[in-house]
Backbone atoms as SQL, in Angstrom:
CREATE TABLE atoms (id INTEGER PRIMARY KEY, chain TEXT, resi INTEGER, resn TEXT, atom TEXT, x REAL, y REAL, z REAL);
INSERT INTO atoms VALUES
  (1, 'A', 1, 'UNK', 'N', 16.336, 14.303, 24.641),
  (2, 'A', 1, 'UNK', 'CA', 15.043, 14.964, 24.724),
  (3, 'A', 1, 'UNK', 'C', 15.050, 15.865, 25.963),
  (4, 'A', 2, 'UNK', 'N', 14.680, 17.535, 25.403),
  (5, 'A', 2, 'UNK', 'CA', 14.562, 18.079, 27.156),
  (6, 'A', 2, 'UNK', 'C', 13.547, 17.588, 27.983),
  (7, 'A', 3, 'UNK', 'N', 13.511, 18.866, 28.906),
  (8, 'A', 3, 'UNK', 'CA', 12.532, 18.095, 29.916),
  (9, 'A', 3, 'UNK', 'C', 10.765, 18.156, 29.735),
  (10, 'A', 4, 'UNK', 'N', 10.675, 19.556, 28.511),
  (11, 'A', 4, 'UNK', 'CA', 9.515, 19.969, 28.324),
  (12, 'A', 4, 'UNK', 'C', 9.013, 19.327, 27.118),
  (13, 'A', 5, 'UNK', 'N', 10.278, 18.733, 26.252),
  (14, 'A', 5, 'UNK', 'CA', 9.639, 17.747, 25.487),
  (15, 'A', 5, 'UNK', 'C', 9.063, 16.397, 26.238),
  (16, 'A', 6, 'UNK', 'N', 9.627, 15.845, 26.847),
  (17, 'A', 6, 'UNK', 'CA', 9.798, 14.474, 27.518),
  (18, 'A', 6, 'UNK', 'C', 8.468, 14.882, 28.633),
  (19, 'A', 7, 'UNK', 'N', 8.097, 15.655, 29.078),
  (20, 'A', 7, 'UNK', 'CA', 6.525, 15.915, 29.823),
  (21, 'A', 7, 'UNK', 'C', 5.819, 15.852, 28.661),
  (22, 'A', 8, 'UNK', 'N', 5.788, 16.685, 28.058),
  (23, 'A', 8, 'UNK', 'CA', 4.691, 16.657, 27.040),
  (24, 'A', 8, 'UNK', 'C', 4.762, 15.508, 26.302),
  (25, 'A', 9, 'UNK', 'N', 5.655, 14.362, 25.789),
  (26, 'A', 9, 'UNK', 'CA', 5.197, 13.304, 25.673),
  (27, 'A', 9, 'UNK', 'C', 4.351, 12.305, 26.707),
  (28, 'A', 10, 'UNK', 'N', 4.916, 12.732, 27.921),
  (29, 'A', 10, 'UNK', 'CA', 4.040, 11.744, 28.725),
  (30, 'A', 10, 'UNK', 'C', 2.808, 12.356, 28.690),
  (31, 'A', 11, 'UNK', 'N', 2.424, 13.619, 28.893),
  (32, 'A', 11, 'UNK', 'CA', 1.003, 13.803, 28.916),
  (33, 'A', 11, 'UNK', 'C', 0.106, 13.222, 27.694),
  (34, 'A', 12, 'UNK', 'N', 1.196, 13.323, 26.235),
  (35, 'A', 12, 'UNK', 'CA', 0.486, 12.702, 25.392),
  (36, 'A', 12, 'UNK', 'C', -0.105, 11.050, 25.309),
  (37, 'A', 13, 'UNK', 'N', 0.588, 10.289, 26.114),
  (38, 'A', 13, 'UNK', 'CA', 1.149, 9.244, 26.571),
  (39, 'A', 13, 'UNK', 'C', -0.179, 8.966, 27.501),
  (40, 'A', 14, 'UNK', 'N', -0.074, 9.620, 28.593),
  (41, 'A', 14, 'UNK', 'CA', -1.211, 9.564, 29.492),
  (42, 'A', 14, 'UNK', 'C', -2.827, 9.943, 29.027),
  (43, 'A', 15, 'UNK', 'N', -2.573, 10.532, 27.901),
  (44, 'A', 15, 'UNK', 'CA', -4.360, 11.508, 27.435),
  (45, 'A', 15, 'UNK', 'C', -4.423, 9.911, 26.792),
  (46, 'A', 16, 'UNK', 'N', -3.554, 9.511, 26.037),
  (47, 'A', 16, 'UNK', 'CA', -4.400, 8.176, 24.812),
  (48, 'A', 16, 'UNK', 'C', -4.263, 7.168, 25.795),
  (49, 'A', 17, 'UNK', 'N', -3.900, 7.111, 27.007),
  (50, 'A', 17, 'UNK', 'CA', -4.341, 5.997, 27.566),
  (51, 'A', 17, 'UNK', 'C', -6.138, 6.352, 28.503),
  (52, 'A', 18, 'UNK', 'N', -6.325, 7.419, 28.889),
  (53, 'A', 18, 'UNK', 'CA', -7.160, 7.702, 29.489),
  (54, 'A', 18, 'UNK', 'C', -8.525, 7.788, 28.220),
  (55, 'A', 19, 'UNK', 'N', -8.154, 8.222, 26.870),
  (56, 'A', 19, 'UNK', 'CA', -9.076, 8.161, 25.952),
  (57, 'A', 19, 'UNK', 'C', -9.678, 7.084, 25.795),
  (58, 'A', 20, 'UNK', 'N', -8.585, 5.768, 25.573),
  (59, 'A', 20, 'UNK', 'CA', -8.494, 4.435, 25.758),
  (60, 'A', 20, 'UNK', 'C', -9.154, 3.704, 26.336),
  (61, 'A', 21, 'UNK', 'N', -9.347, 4.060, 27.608),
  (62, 'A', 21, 'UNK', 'CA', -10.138, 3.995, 29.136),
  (63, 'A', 21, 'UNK', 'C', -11.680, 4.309, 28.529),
  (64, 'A', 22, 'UNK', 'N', -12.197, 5.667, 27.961),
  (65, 'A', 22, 'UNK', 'CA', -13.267, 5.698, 27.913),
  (66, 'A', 22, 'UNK', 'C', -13.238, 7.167, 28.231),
  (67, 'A', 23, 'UNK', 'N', -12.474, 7.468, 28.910),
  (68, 'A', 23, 'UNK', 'CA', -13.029, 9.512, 29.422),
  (69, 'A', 23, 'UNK', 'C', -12.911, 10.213, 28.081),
  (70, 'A', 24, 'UNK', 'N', -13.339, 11.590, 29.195),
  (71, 'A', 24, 'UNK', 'CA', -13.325, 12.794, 27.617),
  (72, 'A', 24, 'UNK', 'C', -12.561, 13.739, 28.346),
  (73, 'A', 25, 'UNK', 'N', -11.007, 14.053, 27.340),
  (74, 'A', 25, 'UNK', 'CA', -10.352, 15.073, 27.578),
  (75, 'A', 25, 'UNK', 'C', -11.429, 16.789, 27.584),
  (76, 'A', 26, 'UNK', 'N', -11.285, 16.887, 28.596),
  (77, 'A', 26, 'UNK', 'CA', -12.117, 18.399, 29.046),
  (78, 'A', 26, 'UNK', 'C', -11.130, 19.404, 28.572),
  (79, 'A', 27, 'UNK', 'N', -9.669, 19.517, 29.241),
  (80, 'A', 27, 'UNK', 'CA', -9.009, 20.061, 29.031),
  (81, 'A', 27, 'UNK', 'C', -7.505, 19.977, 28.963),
  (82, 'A', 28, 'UNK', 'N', -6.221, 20.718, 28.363),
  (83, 'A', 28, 'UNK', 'CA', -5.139, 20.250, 28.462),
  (84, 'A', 28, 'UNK', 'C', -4.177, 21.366, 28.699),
  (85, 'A', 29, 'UNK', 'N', -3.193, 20.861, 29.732),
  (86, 'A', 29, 'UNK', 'CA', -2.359, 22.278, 30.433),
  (87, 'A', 29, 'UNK', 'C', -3.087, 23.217, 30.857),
  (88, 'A', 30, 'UNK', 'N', -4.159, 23.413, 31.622),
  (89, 'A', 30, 'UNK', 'CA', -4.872, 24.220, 32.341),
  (90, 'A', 30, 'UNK', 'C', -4.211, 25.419, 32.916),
  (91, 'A', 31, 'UNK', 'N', -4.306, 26.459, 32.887),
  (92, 'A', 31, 'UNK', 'CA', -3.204, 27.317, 33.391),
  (93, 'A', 31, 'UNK', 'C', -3.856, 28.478, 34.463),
  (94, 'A', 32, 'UNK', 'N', -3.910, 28.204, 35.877),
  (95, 'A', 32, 'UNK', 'CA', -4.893, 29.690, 36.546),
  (96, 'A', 32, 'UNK', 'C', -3.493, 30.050, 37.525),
  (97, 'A', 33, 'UNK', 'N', -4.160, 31.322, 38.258),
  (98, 'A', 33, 'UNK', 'CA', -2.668, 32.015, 38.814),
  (99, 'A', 33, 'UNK', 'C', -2.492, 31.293, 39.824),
  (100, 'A', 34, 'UNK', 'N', -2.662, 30.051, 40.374),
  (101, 'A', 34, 'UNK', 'CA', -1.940, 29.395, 41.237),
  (102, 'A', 34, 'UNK', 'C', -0.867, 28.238, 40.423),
  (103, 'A', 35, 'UNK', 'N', -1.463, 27.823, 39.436),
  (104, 'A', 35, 'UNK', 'CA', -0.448, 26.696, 38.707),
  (105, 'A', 35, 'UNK', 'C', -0.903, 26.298, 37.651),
  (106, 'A', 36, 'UNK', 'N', -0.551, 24.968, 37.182),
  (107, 'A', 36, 'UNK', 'CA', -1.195, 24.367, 36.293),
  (108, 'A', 36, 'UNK', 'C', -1.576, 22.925, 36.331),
  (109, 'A', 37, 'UNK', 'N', -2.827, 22.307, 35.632),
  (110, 'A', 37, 'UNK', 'CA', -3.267, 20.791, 35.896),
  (111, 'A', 37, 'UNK', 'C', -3.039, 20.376, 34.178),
  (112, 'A', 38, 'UNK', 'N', -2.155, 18.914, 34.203),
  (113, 'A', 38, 'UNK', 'CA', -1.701, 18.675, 33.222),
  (114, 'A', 38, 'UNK', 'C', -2.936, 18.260, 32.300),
  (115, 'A', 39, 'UNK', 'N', -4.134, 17.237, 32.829),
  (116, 'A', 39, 'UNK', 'CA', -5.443, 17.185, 32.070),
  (117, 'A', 39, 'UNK', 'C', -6.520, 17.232, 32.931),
  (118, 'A', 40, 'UNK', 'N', -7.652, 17.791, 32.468),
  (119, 'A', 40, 'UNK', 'CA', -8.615, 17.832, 33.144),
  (120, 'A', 40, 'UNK', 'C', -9.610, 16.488, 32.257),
  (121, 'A', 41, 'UNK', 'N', -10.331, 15.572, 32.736),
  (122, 'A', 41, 'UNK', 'CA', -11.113, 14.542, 32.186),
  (123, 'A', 41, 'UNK', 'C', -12.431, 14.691, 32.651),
  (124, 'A', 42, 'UNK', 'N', -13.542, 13.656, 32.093),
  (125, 'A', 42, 'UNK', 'CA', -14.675, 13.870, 32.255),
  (126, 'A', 42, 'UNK', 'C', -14.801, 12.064, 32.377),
  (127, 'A', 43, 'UNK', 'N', -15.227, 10.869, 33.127),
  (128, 'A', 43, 'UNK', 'CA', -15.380, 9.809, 33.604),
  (129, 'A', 43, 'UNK', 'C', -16.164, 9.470, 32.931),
  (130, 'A', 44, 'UNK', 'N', -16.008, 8.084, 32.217),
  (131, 'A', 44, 'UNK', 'CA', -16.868, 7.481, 31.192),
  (132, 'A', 44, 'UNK', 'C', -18.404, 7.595, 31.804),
  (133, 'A', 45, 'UNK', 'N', -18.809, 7.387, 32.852),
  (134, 'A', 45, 'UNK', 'CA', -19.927, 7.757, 33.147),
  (135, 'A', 45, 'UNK', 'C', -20.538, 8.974, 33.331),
  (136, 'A', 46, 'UNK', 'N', -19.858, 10.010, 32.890),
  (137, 'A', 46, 'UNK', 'CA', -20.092, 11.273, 33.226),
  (138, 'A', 46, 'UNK', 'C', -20.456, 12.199, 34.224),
  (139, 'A', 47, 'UNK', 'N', -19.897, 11.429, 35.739),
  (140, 'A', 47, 'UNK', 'CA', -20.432, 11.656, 36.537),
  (141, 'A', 47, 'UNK', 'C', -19.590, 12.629, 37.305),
  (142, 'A', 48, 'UNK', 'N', -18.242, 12.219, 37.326),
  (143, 'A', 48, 'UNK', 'CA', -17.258, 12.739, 37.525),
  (144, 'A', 48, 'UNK', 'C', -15.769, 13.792, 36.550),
  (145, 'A', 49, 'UNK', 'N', -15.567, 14.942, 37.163),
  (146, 'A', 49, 'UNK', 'CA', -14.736, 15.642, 36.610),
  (147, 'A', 49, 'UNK', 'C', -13.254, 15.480, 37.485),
  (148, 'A', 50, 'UNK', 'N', -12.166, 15.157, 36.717),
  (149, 'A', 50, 'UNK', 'CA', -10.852, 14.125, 37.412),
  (150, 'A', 50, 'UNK', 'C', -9.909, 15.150, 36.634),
  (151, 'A', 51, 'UNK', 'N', -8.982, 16.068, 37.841),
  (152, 'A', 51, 'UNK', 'CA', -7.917, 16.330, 37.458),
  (153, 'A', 51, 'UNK', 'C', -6.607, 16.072, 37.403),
  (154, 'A', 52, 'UNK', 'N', -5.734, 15.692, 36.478),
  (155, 'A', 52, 'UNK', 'CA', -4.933, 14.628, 36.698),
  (156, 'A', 52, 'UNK', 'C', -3.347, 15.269, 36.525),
  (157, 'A', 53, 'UNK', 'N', -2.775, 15.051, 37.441),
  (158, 'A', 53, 'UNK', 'CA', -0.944, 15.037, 37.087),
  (159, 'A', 53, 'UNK', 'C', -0.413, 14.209, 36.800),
  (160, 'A', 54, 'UNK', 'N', 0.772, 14.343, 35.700),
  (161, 'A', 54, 'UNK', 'CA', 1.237, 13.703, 34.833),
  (162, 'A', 54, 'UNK', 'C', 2.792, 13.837, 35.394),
  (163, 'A', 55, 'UNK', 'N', 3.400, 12.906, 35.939),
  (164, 'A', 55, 'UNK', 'CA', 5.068, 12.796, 35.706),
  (165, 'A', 55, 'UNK', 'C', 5.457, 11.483, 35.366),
  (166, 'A', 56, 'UNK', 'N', 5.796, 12.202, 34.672),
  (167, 'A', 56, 'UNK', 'CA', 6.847, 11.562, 33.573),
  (168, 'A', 56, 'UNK', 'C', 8.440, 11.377, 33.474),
  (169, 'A', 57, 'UNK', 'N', 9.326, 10.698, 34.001),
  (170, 'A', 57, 'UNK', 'CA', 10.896, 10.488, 34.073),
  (171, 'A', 57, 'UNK', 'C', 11.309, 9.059, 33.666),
  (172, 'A', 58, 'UNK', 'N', 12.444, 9.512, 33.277),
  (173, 'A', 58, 'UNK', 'CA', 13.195, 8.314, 32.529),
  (174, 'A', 58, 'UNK', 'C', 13.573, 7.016, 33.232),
  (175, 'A', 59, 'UNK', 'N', 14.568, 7.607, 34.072),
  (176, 'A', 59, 'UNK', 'CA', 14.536, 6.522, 35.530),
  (177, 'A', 59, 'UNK', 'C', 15.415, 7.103, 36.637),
  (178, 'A', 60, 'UNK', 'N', 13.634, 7.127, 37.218),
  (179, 'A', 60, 'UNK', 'CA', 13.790, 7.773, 38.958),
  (180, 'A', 60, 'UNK', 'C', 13.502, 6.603, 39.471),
  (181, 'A', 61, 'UNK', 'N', 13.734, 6.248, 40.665),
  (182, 'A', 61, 'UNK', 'CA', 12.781, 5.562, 41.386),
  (183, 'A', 61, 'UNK', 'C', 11.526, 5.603, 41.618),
  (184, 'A', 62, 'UNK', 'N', 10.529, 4.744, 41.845),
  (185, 'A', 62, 'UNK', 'CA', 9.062, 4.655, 41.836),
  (186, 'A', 62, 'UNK', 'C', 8.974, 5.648, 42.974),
  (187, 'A', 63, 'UNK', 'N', 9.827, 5.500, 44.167),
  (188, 'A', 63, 'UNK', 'CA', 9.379, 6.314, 45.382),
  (189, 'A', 63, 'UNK', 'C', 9.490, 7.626, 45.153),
  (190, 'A', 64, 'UNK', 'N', 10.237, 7.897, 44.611),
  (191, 'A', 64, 'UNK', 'CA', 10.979, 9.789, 44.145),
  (192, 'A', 64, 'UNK', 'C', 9.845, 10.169, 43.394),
  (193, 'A', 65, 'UNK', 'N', 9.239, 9.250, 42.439),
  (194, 'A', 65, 'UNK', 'CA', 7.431, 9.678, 41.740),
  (195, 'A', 65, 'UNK', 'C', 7.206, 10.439, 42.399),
  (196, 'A', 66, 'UNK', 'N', 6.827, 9.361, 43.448),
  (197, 'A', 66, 'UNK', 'CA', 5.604, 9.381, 44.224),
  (198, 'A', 66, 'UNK', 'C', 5.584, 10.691, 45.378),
  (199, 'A', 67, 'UNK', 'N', 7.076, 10.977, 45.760),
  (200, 'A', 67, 'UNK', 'CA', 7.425, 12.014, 46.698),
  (201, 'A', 67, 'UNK', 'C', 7.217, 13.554, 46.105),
  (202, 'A', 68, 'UNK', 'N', 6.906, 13.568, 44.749),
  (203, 'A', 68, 'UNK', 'CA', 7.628, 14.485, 43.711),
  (204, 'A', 68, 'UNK', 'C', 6.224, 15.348, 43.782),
  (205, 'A', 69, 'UNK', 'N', 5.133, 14.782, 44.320),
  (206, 'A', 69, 'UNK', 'CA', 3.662, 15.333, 44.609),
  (207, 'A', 69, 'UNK', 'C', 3.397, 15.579, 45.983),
  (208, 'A', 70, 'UNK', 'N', 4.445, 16.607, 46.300),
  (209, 'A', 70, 'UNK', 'CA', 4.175, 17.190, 47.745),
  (210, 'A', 70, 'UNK', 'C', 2.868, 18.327, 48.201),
  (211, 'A', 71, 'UNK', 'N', 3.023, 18.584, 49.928),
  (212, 'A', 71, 'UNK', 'CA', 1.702, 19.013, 49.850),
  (213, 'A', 71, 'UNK', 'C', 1.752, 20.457, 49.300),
  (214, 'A', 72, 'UNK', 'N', 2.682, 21.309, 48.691),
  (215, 'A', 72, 'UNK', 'CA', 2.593, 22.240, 48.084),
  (216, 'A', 72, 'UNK', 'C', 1.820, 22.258, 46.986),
  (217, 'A', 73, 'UNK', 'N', 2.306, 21.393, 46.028),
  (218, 'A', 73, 'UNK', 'CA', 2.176, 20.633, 44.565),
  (219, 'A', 73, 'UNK', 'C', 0.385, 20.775, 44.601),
  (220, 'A', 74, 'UNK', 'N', 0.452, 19.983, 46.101),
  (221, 'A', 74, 'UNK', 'CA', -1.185, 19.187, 45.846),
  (222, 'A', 74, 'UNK', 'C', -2.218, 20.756, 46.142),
  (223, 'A', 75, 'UNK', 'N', -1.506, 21.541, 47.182),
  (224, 'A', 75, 'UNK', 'CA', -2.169, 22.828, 47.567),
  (225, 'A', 75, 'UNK', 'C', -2.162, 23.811, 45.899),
  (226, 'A', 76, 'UNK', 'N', -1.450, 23.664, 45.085),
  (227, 'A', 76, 'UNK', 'CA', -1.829, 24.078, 43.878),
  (228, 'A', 76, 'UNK', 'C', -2.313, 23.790, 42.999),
  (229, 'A', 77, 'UNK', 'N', -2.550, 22.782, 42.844),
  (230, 'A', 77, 'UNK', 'CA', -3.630, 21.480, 42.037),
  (231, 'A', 77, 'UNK', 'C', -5.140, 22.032, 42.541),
  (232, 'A', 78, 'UNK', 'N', -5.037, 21.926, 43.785),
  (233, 'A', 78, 'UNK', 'CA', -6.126, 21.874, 44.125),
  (234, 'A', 78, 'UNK', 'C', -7.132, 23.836, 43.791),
  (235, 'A', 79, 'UNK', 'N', -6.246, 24.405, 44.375),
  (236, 'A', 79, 'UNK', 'CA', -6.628, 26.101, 43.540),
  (237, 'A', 79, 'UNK', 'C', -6.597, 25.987, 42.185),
  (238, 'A', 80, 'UNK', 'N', -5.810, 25.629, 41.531),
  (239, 'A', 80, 'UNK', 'CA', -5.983, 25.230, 40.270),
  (240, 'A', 80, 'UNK', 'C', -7.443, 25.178, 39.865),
  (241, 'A', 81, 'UNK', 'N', -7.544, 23.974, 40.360),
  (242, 'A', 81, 'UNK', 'CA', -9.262, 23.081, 40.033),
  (243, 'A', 81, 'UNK', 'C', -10.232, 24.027, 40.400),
  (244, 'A', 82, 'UNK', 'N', -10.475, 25.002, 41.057),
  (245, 'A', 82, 'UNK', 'CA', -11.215, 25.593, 41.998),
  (246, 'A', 82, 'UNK', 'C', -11.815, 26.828, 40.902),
  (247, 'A', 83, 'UNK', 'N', -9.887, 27.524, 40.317),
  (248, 'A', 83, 'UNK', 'CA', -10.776, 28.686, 39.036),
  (249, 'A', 83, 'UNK', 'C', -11.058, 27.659, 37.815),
  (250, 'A', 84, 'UNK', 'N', -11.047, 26.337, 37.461),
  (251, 'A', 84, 'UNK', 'CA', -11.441, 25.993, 36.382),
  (252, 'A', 84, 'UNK', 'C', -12.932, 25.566, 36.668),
  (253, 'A', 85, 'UNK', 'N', -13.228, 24.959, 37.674),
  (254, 'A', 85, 'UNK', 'CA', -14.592, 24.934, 37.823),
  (255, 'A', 85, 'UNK', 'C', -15.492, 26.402, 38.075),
  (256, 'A', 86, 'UNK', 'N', -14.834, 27.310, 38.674),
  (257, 'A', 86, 'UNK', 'CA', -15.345, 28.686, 38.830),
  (258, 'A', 86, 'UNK', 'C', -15.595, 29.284, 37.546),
  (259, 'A', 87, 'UNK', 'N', -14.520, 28.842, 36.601),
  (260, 'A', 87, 'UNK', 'CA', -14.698, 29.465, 35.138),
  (261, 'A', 87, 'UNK', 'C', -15.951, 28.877, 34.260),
  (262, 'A', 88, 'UNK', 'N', -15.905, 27.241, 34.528),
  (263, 'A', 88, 'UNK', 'CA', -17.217, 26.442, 33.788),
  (264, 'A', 88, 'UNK', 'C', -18.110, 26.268, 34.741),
  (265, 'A', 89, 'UNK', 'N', -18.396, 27.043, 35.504),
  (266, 'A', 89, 'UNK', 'CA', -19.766, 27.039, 36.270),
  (267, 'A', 89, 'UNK', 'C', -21.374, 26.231, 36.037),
  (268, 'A', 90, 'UNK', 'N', -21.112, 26.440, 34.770),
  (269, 'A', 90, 'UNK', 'CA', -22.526, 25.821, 33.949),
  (270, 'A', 90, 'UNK', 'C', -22.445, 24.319, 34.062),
  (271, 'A', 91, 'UNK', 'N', -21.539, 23.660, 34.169),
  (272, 'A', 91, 'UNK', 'CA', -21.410, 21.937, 33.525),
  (273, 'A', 91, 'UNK', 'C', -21.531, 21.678, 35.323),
  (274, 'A', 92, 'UNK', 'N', -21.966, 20.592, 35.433),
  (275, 'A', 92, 'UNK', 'CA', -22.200, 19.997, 36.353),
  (276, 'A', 92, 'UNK', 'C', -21.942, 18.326, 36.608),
  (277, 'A', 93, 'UNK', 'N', -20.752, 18.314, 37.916),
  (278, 'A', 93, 'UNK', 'CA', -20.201, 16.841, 38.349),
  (279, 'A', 93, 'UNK', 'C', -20.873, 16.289, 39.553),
  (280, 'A', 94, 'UNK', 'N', -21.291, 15.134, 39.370),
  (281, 'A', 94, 'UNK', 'CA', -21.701, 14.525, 40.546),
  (282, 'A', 94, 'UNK', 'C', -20.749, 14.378, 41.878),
  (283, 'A', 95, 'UNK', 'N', -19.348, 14.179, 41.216),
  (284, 'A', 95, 'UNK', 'CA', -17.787, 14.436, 42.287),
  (285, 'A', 95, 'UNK', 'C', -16.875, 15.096, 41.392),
  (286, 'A', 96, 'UNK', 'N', -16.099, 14.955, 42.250),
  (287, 'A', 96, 'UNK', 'CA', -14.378, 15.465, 41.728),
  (288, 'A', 96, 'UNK', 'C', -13.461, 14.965, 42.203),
  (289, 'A', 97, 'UNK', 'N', -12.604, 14.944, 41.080),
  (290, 'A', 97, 'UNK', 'CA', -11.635, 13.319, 41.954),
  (291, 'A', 97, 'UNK', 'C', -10.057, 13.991, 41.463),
  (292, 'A', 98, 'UNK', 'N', -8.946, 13.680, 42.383),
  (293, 'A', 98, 'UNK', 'CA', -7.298, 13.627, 41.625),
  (294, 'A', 98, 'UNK', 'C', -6.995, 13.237, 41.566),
  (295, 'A', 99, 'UNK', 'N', -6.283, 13.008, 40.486),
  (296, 'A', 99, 'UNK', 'CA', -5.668, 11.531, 40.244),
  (297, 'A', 99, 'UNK', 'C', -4.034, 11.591, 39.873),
  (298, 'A', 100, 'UNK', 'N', -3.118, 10.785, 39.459),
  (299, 'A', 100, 'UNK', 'CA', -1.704, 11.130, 39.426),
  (300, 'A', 100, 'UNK', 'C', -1.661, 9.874, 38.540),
  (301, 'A', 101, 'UNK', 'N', -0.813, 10.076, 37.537),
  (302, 'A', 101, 'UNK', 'CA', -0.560, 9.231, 36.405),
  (303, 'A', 101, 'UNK', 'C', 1.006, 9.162, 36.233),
  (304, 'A', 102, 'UNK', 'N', 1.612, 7.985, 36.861),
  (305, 'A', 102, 'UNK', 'CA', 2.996, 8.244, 36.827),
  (306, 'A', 102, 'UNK', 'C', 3.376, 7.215, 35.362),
  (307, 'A', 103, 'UNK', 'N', 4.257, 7.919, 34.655),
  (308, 'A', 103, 'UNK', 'CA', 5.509, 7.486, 33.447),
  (309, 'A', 103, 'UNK', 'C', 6.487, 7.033, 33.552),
  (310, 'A', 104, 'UNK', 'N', 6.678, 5.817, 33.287),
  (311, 'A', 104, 'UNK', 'CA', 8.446, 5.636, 33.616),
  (312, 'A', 104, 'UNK', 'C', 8.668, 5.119, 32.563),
  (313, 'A', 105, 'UNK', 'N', 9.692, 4.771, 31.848),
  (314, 'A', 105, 'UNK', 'CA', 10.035, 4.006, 30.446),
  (315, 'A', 105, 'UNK', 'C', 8.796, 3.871, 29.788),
  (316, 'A', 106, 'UNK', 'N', 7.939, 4.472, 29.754),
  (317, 'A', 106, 'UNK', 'CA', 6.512, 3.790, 28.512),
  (318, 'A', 106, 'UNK', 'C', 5.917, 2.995, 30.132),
  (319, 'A', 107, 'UNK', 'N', 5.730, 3.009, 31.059),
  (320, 'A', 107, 'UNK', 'CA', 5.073, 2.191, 31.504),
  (321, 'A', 107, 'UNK', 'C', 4.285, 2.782, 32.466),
  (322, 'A', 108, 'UNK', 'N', 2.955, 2.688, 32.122),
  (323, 'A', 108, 'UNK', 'CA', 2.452, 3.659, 32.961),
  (324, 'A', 108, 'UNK', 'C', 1.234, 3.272, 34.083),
  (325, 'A', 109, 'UNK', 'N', 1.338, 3.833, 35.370),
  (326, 'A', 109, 'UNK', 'CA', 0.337, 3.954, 36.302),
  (327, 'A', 109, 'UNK', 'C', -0.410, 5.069, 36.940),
  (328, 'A', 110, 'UNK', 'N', -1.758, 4.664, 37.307),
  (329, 'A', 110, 'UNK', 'CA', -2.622, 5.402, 37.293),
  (330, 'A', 110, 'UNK', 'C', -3.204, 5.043, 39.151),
  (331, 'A', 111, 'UNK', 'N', -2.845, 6.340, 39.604),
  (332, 'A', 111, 'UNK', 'CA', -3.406, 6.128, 40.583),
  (333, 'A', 111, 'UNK', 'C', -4.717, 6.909, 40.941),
  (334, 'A', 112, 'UNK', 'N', -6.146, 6.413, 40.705),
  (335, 'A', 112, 'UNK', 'CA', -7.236, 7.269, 41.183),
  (336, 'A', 112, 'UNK', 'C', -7.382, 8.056, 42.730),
  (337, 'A', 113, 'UNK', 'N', -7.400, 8.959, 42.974),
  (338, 'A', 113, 'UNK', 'CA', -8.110, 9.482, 44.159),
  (339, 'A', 113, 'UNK', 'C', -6.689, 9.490, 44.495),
  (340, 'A', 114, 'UNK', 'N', -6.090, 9.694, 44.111),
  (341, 'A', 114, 'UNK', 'CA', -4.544, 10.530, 44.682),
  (342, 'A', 114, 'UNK', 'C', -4.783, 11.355, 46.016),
  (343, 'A', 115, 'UNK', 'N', -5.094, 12.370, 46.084),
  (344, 'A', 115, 'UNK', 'CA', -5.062, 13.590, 46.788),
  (345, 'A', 115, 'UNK', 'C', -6.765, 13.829, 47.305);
């Protein structure tokens, strides 16, 4: 499997677990001229709008994940989020949260408030 298949399974991977959870996929592969956010969600309570990165690898180490979201990464996530809320201006979040959803063999963790 390449590498753009094997992401896009985990994101698929990660959306039905977060559906699972209770949120509402807002959006998927978000794309503005700083980067891209793999899903954008909406918090079962609707209070919160949560943009989330998705990595996904076969077998890295847990730490190499976790390193793999540097502060570049996070400095584009975060512009990212900035024209998608600039674009939906109208909808309104009580917060905004990032979150990082790491994949490894099918096994997956979710870390809230990442960044």
């Amino acid at each position: 499997m390449n590498t753009v298949k094997k992401g896009r399974a985990g994101e698929e991977l990660a959306e039905k677990y977060l559906i699972k959870k209770g949120y509402t996929i807002l959006a998927r592969n978000f794309f503005g001229r700083q980067g891209e956010i793999d899903l954008i969600v909406r918090s079962p309570d609707l209070s919160t709008i949560i943009f989330v990165e998705v990595k996904s690898w076969k077998s890295v180490p847990a730490e190499d994940l976790e390193r793999s979201i540097d502060f570049r990464k996070i400095q584009r996530i975060r512009q990212t989020s900035l024209t998608y809320l600039s674009s939906h201006a109208g909808e309104l979040y009580q917060f905004i949260r990032y979150d990082v959803i790491f994949i490894q063999k099918n096994q997956l963790h979710h870390i809230e408030g990442a960044f």
